[in-house]
Backbone as a chain_set.jsonl record, in Angstrom:
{"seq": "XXXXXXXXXXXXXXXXXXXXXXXXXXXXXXXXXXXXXXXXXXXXXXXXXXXXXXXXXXXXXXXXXXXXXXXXXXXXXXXXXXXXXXXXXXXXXXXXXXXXXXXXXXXXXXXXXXXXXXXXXXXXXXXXXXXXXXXXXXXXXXXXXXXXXXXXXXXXXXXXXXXXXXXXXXXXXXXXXXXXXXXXXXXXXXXXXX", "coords": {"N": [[4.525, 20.803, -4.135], [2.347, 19.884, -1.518], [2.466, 18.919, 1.616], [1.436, 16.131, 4.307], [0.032, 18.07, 7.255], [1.669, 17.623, 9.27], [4.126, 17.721, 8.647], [7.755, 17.566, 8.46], [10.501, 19.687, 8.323], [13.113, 18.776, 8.753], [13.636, 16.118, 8.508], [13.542, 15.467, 5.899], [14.719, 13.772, 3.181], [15.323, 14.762, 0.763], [13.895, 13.653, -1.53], [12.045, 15.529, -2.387], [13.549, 17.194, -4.256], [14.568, 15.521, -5.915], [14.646, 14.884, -9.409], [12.47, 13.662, -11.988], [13.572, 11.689, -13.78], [15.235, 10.549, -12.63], [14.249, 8.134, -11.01], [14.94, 4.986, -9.843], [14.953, 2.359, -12.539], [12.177, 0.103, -13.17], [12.107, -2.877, -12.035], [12.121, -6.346, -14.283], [9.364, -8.391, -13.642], [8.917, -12.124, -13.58], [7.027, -15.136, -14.239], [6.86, -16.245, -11.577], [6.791, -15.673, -8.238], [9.745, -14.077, -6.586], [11.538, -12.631, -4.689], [12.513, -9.417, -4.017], [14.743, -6.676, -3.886], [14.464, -4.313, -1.606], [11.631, -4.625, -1.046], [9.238, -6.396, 0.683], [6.895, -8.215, 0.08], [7.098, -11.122, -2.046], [7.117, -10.842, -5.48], [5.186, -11.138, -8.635], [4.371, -11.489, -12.073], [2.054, -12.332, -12.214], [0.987, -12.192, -9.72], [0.824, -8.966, -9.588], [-0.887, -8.396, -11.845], [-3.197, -10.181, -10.946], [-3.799, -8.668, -8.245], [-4.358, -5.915, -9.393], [-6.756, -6.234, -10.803], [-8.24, -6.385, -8.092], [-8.082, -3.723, -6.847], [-9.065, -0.692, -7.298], [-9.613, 1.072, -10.464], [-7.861, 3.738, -12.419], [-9.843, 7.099, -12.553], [-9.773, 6.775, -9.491], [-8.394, 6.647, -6.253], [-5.799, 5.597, -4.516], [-4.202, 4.488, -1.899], [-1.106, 3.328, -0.342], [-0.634, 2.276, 2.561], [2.48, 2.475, 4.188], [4.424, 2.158, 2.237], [7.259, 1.902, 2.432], [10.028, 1.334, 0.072], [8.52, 1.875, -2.421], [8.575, -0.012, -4.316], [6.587, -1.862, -4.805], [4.448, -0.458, -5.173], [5.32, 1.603, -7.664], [5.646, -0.332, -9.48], [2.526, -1.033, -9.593], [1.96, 1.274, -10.649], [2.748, 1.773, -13.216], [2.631, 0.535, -16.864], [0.825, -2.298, -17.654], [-0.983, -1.393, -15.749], [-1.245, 0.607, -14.484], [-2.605, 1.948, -12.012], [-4.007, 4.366, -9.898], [-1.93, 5.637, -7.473], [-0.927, 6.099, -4.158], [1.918, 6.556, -2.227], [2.649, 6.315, 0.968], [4.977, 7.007, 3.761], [7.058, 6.72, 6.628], [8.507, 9.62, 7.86], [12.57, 9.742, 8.328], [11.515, 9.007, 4.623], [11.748, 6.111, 2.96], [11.911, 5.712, 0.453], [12.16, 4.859, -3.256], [11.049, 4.312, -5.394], [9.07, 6.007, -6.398], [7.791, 9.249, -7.396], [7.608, 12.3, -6.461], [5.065, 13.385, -6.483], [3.809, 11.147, -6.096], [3.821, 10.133, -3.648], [3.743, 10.547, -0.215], [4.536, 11.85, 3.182], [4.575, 11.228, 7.098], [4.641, 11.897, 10.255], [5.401, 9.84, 12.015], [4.856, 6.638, 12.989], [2.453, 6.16, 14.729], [1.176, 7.872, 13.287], [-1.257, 9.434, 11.076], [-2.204, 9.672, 7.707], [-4.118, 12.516, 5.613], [-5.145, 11.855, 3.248], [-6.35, 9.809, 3.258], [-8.759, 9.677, 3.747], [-10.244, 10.611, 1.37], [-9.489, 8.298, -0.516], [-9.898, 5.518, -2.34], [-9.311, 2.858, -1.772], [-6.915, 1.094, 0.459], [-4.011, 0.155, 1.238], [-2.231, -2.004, 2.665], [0.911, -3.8, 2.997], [2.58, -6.147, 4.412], [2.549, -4.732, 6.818], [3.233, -3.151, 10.148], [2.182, -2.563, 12.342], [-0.821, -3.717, 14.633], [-2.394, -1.367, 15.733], [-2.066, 0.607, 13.906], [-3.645, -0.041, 11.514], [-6.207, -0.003, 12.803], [-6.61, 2.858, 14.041], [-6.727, 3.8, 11.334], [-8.994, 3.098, 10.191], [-10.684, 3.13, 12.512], [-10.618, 6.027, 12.297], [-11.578, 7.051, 9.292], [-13.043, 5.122, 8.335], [-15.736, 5.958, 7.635], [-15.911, 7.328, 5.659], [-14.547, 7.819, 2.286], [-13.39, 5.363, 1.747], [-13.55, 1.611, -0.087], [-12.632, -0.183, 0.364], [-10.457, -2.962, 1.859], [-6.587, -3.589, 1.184], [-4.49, -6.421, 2.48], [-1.62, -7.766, 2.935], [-0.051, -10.152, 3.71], [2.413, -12.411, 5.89], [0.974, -15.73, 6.729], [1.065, -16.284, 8.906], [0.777, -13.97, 10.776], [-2.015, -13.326, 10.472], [-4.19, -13.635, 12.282], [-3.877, -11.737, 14.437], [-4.413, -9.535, 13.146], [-6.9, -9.454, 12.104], [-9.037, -9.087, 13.684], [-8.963, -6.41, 13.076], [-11.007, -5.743, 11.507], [-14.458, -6.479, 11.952], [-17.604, -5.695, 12.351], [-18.313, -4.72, 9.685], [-17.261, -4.908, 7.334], [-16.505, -7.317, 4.731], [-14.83, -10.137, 4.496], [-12.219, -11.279, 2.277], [-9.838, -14.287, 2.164], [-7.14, -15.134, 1.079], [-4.612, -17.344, 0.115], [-1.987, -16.865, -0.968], [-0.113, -17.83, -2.8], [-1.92, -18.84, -4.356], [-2.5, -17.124, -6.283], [-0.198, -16.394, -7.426], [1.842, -15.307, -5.281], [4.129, -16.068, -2.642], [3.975, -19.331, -0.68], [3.238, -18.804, 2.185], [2.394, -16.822, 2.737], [-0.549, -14.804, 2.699], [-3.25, -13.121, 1.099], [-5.395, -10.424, 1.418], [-8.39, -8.96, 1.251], [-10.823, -6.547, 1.961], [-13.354, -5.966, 2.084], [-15.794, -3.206, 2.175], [-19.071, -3.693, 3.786], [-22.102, -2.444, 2.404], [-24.748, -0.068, 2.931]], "CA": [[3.801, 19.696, -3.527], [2.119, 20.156, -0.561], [2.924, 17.763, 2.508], [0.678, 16.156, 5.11], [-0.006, 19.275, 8.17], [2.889, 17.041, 10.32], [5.773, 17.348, 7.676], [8.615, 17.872, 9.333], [11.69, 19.836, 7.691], [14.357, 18.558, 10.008], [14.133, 14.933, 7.862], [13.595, 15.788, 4.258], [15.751, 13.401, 2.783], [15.705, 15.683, -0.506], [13.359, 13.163, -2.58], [11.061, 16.492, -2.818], [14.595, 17.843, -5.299], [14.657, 14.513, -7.293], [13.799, 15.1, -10.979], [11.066, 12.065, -12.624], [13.711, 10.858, -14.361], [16.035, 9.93, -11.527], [13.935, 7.387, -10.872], [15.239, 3.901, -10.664], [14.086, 1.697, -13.71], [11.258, -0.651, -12.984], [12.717, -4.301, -12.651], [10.988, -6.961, -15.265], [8.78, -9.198, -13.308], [8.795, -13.489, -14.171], [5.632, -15.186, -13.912], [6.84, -16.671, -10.618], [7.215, -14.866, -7.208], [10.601, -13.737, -6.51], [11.863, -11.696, -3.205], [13.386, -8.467, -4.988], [15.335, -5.515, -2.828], [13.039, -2.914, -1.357], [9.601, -5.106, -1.055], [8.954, -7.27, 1.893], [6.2, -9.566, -0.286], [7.252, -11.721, -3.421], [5.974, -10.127, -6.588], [5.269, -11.895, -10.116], [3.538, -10.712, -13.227], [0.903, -12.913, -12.113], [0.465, -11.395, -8.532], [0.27, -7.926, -9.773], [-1.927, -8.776, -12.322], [-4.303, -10.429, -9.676], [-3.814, -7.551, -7.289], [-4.918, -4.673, -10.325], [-8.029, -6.401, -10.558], [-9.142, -6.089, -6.905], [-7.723, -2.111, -6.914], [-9.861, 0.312, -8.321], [-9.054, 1.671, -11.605], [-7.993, 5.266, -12.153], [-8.988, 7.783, -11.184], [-9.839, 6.226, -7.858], [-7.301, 6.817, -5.505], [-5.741, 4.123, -3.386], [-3.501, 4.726, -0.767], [-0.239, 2.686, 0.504], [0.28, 2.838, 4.102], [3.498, 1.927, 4.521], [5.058, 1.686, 1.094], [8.697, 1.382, 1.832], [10.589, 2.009, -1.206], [7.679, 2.425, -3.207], [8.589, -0.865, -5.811], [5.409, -1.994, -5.52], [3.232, 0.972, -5.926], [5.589, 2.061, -8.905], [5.317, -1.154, -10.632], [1.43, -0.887, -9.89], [1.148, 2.858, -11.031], [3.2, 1.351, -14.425], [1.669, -0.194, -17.524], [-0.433, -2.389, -18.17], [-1.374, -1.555, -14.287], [-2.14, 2.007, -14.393], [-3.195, 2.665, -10.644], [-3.567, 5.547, -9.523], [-1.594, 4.615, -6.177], [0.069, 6.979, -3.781], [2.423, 6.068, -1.545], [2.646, 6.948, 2.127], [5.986, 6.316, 4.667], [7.319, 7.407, 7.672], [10.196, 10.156, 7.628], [12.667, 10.095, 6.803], [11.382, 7.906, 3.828], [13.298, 5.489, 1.81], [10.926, 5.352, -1.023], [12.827, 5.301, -4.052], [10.108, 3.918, -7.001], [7.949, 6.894, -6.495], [8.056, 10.255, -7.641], [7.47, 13.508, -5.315], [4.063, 13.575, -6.721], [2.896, 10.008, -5.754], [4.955, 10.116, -2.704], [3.649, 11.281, 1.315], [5.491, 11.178, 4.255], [4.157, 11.463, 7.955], [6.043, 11.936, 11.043], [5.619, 8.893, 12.91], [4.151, 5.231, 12.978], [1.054, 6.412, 14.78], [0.678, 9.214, 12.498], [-2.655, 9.438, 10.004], [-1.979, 10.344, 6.568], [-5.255, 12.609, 5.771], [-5.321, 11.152, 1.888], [-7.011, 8.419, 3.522], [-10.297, 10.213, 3.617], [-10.239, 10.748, 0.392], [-8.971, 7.403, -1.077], [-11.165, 4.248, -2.592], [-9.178, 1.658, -1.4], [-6.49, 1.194, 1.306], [-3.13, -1.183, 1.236], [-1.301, -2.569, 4.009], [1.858, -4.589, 2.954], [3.765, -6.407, 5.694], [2.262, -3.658, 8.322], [4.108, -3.746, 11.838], [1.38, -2.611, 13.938], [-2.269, -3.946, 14.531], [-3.09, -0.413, 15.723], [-2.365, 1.649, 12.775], [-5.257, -0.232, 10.97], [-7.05, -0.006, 13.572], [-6.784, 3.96, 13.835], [-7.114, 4.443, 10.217], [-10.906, 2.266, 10.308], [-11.345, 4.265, 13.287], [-10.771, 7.737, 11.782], [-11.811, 7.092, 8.137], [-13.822, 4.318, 8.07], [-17.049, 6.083, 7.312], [-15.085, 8.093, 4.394], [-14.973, 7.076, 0.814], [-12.717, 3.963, 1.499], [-14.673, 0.398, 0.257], [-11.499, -2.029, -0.165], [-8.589, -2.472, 2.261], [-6.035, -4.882, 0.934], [-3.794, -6.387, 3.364], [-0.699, -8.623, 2.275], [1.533, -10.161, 4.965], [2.605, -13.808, 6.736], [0.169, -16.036, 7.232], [1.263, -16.412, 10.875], [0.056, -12.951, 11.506], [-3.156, -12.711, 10.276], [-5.201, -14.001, 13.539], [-3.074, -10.528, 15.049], [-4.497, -8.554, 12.328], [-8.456, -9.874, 11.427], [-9.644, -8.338, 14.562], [-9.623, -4.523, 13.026], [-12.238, -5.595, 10.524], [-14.837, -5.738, 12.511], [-18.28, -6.45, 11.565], [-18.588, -3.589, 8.911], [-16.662, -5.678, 6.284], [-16.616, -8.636, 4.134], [-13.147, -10.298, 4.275], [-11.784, -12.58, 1.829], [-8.51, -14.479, 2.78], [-6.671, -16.041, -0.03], [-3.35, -18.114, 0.028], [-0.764, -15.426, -1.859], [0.26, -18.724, -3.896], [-3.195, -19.35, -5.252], [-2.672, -15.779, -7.088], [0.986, -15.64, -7.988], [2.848, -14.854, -4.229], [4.615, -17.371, -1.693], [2.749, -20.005, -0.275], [3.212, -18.733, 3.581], [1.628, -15.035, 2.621], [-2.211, -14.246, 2.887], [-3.468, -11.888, 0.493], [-6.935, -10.553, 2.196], [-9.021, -8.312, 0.273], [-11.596, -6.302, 3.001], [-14.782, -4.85, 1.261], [-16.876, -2.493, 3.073], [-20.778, -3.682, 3.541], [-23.241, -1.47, 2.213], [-25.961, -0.163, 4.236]], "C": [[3.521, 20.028, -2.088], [2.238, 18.659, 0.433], [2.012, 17.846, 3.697], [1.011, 17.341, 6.187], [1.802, 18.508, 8.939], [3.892, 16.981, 9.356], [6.696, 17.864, 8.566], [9.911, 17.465, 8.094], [12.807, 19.435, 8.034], [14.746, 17.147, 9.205], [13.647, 14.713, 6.631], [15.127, 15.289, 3.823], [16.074, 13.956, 0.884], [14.914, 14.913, -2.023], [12.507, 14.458, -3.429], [12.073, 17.183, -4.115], [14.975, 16.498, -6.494], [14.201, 14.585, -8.591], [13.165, 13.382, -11.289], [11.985, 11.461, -12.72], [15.087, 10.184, -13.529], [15.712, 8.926, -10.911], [14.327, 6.205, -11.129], [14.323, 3.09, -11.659], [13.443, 0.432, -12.717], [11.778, -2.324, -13.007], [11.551, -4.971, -13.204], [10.64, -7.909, -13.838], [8.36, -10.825, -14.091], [7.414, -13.28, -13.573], [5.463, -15.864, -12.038], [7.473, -15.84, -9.455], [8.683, -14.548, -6.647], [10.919, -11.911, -5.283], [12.654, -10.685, -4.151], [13.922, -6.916, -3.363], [13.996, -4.733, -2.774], [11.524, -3.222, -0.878], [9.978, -6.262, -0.265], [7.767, -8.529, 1.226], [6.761, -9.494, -1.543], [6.586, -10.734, -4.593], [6.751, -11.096, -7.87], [4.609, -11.005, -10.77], [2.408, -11.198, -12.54], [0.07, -11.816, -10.871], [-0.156, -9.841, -8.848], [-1.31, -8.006, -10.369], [-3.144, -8.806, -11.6], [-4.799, -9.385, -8.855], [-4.655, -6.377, -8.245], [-6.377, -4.909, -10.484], [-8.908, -6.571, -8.94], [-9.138, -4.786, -6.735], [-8.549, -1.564, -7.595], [-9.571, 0.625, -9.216], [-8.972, 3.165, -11.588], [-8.66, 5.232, -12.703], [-9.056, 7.865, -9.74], [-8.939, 6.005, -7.265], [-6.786, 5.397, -4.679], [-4.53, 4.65, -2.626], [-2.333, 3.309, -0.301], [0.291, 2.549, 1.769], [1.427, 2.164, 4.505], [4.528, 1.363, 3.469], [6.727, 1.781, 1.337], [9.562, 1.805, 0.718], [9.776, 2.316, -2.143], [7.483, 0.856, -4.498], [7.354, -1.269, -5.991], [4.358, -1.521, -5.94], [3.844, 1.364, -7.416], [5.306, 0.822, -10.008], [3.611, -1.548, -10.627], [0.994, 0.486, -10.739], [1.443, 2.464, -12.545], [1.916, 0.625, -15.418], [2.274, -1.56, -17.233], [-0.836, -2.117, -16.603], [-2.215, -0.388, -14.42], [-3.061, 2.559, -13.426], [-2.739, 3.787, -9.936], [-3.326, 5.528, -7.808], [-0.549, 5.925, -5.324], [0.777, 6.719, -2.16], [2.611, 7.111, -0.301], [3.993, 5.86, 3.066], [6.18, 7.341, 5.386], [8.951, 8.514, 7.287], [11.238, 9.629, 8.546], [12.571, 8.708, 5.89], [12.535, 7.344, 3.094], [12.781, 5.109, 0.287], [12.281, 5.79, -2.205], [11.995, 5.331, -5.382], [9.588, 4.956, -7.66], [8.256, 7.979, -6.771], [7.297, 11.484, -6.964], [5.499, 13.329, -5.061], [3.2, 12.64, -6.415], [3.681, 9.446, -4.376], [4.321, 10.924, -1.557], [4.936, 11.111, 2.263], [4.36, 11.211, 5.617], [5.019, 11.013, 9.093], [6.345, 10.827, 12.103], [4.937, 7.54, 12.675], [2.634, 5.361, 13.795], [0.62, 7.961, 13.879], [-0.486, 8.58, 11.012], [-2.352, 10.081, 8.521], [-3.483, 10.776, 5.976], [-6.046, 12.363, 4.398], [-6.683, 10.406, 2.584], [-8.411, 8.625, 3.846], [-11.375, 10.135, 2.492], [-10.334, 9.573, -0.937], [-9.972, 6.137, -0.956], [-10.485, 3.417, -1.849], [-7.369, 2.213, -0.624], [-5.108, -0.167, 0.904], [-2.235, -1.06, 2.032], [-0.703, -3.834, 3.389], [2.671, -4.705, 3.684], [3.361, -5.153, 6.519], [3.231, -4.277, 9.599], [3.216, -3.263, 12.253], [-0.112, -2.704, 13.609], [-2.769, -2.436, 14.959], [-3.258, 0.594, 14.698], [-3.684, 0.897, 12.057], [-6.448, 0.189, 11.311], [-7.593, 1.622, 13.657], [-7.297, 4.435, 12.299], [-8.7, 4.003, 9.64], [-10.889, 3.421, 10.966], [-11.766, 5.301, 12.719], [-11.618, 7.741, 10.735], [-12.901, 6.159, 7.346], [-15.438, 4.553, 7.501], [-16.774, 7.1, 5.864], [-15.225, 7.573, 3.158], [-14.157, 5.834, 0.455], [-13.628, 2.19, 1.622], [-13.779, -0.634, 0.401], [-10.69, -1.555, 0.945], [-8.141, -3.753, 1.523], [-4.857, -5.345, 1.586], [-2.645, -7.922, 2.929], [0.335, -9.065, 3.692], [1.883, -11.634, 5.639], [1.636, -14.631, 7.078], [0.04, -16.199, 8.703], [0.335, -15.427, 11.394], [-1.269, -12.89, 11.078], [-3.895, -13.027, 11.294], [-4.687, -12.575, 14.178], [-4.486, -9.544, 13.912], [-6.117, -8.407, 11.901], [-9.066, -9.188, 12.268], [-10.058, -7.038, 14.264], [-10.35, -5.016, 11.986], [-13.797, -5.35, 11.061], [-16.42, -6.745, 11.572], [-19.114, -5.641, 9.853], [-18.014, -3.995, 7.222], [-16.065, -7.077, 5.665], [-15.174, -8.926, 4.012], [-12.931, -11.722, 3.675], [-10.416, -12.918, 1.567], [-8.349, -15.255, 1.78], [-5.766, -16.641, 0.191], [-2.556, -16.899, -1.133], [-0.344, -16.787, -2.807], [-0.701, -19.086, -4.308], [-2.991, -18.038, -6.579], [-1.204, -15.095, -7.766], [2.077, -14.824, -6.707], [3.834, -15.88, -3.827], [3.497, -17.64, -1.113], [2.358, -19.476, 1.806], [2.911, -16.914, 3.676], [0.367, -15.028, 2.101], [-2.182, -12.735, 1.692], [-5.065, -11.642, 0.738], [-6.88, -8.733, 1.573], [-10.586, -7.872, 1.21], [-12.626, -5.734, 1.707], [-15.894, -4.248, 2.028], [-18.541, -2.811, 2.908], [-21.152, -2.565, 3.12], [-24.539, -1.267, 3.092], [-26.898, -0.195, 3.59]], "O": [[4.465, 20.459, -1.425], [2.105, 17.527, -0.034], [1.684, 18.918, 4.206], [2.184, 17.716, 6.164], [2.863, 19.132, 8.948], [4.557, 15.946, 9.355], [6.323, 18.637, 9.449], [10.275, 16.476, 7.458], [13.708, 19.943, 7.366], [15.944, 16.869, 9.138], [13.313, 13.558, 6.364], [16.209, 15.864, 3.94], [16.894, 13.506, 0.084], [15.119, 15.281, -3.179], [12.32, 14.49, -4.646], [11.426, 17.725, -5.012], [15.51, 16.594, -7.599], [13.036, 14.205, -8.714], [13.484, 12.294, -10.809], [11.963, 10.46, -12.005], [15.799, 9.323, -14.048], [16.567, 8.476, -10.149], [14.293, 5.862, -12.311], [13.096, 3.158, -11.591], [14.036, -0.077, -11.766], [11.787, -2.908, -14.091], [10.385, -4.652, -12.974], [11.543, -8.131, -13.031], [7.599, -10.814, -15.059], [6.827, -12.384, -12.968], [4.414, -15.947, -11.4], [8.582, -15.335, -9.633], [8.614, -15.276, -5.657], [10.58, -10.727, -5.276], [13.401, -11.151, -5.011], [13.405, -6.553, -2.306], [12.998, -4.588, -3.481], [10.614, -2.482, -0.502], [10.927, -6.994, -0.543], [7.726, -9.634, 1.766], [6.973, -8.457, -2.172], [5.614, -10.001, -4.411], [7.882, -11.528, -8.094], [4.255, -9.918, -10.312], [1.641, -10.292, -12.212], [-0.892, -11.054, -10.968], [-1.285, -9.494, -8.501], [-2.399, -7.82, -9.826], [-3.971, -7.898, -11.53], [-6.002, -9.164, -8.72], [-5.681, -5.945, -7.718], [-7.186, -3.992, -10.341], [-10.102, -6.859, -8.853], [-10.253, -4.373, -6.417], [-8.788, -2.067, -8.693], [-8.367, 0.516, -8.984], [-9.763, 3.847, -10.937], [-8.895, 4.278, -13.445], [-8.579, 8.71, -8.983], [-8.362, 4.981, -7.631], [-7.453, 4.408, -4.376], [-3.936, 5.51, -3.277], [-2.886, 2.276, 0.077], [1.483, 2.679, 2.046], [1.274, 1.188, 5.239], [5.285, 0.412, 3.669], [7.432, 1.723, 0.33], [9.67, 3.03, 0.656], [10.234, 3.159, -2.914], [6.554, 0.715, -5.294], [6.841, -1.161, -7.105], [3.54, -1.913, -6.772], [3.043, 1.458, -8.346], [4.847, 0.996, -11.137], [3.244, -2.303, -11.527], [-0.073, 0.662, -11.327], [0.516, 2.738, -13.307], [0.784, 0.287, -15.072], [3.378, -1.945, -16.848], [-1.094, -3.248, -16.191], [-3.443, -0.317, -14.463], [-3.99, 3.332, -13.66], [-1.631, 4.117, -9.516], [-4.248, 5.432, -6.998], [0.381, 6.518, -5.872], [0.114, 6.719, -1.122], [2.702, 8.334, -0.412], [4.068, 4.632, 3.113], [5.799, 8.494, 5.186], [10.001, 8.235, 6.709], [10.84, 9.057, 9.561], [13.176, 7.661, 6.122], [13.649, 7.746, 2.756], [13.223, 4.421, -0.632], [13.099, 6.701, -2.078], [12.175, 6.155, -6.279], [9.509, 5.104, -8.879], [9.42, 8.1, -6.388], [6.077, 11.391, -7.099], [4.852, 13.209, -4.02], [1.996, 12.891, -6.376], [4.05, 8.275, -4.286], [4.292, 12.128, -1.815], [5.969, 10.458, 2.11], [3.185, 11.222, 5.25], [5.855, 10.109, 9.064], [7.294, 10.858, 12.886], [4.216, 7.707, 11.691], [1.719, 4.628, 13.421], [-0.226, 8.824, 14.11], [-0.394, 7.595, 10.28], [-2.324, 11.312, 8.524], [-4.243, 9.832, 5.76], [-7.255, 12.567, 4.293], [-7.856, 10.609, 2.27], [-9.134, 7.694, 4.2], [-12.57, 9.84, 2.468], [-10.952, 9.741, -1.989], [-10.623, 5.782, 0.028], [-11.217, 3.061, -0.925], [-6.75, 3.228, -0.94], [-5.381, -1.237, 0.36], [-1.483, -0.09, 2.124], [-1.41, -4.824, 3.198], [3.521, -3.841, 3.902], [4.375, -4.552, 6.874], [3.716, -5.381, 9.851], [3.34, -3.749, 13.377], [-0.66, -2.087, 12.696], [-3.833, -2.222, 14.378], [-4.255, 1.3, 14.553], [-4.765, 1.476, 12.169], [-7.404, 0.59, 10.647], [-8.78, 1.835, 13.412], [-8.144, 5.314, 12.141], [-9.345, 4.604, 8.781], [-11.014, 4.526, 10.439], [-12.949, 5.608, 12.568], [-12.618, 8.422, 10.96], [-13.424, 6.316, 6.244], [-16.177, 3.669, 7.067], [-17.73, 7.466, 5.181], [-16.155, 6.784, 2.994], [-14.121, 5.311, -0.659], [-14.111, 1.651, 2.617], [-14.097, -1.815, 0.544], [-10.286, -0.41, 1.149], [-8.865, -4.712, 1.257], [-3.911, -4.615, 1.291], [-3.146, -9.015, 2.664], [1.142, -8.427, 4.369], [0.764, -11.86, 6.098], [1.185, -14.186, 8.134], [-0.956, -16.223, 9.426], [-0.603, -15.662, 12.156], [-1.74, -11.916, 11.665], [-4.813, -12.226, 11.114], [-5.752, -12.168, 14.642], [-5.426, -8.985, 14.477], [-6.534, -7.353, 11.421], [-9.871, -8.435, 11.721], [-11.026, -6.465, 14.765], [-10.125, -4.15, 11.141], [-14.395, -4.317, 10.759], [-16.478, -7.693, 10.79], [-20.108, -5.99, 9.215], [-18.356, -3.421, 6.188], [-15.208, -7.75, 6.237], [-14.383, -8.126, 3.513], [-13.219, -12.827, 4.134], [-9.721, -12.156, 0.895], [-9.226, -16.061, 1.467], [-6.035, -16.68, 1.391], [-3.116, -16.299, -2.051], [-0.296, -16.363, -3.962], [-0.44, -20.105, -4.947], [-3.404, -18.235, -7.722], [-1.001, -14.01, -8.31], [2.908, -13.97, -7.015], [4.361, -16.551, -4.715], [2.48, -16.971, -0.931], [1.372, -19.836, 2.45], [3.213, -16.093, 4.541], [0.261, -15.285, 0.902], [-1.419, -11.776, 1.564], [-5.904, -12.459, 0.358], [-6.043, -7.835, 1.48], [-11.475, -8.724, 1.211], [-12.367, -5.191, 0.633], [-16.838, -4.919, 2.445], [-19.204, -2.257, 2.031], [-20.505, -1.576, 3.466], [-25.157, -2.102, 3.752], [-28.009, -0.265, 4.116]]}, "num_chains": 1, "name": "protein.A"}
């Protein structure tokens, strides 16, 4: 597996030596939102669900910036989901869902993962900083990315609406209209066409 140019051997926490099947098992998902270890937003059957239909279908790439342990990319990459979803964290990662192969790292919180060139659609769950968005529009924005999807507090989103910009259509949902908690935004960016 090759690793973004900035890998850095010094914090290889040894996921790259994990075999597939070391993988923890997938917890079942109710139909109602439930806080689970590892994932910062609620997840239901429902939510995913909801979420798979705004995501591209493979083999359109999508990108995680900031996946964390990975639970919710692995239980998106899973059936009936089947996205082709690859997770990106800072070293050393704590991803555990994911397997080497759907798995980045990069060496810092302003660091660019260069997937993201490459990749249809974009997801920001619970982000901590308005500038990484902001850099990754910047850089990539004219690239083959048409969706971002951005999941996080409703508090923050007035912080966060600003990197859209006028280049994309943004539609802000209530995360409990779709299967989340009622005090989480689920906003769904779509790139105009020229």
């Amino acid at each position: 597996m090759s690793h973004s140019d900035d890998f850095d051997p010094e914090y290889d926490n040894g996921i790259e030596n994990w075999p597939l099947d070391n993988l923890p098992v997938l917890p079942p998902l109710s139909p109602h939102p439930a806080v689970l270890s590892g994932c910062c937003v609620a997840l239901s059957s429902r939510l995913l669900s909801n979420l798979s239909t705004v995501l591209p279908p493979a083999p359109s790439l999508v990108l995680s910036i900031g996946s964390g342990s990975g639970l919710l990319e692995g239980l998106l990459r899973a059936d009936p989901y089947n996205i082709h979803i690859l997770g990106v964290e800072v070293q050393p990662s704590v991803n555990r869902y994911l397997s080497v192969a759907h798995h980045r790292t990069v060496t810092g919180t302003y660091s660019l993962e260069p997937l993201a060139s490459e990749s249809e659609a974009w997801m920001f769950i619970y982000p901590r900083r308005v500038g990484l968005i902001q850099a990754y529009i910047s850089m990539y924005e004219d690239s083959a990315v048409s969706k971002i999807l951005w999941i996080g507090p409703a508090a923050d989103w007035d912080d966060y609406k600003v990197c859209f910009g006028n280049r994309w259509n943004v539609k802000v949902q209530n995360a409990d209209e779709i299967g989340g908690r009622e005090w989480e935004l689920v906003v769904v960016a779509s790139k105009k066409t020229v």
